[in-house]
C-alpha positions in Angstrom: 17.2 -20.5 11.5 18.0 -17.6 9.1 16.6 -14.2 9.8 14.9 -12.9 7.4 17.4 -9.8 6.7 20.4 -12.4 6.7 18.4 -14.6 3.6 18.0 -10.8 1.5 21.6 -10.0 1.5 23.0 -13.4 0.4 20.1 -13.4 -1.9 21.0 -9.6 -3.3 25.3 -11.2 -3.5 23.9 -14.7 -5.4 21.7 -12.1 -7.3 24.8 -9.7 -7.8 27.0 -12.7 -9.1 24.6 -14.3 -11.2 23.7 -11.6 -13.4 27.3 -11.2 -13.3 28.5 -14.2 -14.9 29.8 -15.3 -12.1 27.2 -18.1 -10.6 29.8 -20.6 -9.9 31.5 -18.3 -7.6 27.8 -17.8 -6.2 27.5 -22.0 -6.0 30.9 -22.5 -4.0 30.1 -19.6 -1.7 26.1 -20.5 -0.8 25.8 -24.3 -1.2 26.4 -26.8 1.1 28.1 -30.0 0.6 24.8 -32.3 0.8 23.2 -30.0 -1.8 20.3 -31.2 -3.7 19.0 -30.1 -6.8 16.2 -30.4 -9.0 14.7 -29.3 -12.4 10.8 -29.8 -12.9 9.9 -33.7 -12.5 13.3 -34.8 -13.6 15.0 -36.7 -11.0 17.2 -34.7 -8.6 20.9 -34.3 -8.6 22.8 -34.9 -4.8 25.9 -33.7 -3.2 27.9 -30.2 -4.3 30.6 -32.4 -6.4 27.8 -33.7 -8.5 25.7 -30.6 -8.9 28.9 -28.8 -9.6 29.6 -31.0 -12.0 25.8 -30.5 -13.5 26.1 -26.5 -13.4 29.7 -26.6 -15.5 28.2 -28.8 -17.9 25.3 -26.3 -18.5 27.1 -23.0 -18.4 30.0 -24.8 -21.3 27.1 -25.3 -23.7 25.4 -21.4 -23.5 26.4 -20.1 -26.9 25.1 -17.0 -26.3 23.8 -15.1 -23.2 21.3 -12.1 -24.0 19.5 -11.2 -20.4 18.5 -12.2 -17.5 16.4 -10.6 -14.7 15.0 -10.9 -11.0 11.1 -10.6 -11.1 10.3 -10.6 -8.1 11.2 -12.2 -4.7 10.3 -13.6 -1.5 11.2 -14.9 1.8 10.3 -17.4 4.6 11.4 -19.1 7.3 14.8 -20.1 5.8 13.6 -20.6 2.1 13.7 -17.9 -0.8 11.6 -18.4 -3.6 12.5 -16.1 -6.6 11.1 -16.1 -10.4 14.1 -15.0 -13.0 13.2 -14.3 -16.4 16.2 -15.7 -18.6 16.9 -15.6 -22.5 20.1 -17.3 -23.5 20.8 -20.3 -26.6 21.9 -23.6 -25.7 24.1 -25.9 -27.8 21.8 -28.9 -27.2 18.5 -27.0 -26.3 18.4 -24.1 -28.6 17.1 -20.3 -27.9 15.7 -20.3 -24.4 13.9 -18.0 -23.2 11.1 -18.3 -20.4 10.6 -17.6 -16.6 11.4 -20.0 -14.0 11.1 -20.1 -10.5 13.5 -21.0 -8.2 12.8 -22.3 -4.4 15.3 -22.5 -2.0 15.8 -24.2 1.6 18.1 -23.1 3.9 20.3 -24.6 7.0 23.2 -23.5 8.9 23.5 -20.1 5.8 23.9 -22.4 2.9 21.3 -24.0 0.1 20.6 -27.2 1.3 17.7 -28.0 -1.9 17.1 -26.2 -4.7 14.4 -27.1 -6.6 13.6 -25.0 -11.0 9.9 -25.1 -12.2 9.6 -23.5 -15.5 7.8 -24.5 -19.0 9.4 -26.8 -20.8 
């Protein structure tokens, strides 16, 4: 089990990286190879090849990038559940902009599910 202090400072680096432009450097570093990930009700992604895969396909279509933000935070016996505010334009989706929360479960110090829930 994750300590609580070892959760806040890979979530302050995934933080760090993110808002960096650098969230795929963030993904190879923190996820583990059974990874799986979900938006909303859609049907989840599974395995790191596949959700790498997934998160390249997403960041190649953002046409533009404006903000994005940490709200606020919280952690638990390995899982960190976060709400980002994000504002970006999509070439299939349009101007996005909306708060999401992320939750994420932990095991052995890497993501093991990640699951989005934002309005759609």
């Amino acid at each position: 089990m994750a300590t609580t202090t070892d959760l806040q400072a890979k979530f302050e680096e995934i933080k760090n990286l993110v808002l960096s432009g650098q969230a795929m450097d963030a993904f190879e570093k923190y996820y583990g190879e059974n990874v799986v990930m979900q938006e909303n009700e859609n049907p989840a992604t599974e395995g790191k090849s596949a959700n790498r895969d997934r998160e390249l396909d997403f960041f190649s279509k953002v046409t533009e990038f404006r903000a994005a933000e940490v709200k606020a935070v919280a952690f638990g016996e390995d899982v960190i559940i976060s709400e980002w505010f994000v504002d970006y334009t999509h070439a299939e989706w349009g101007k996005v902009t909306h708060d999401q929360v992320s939750v994420q479960r932990w095991q052995d110090g890497k993501v093991i599910h990640e699951r989005f829930y934002y309005a759609s």
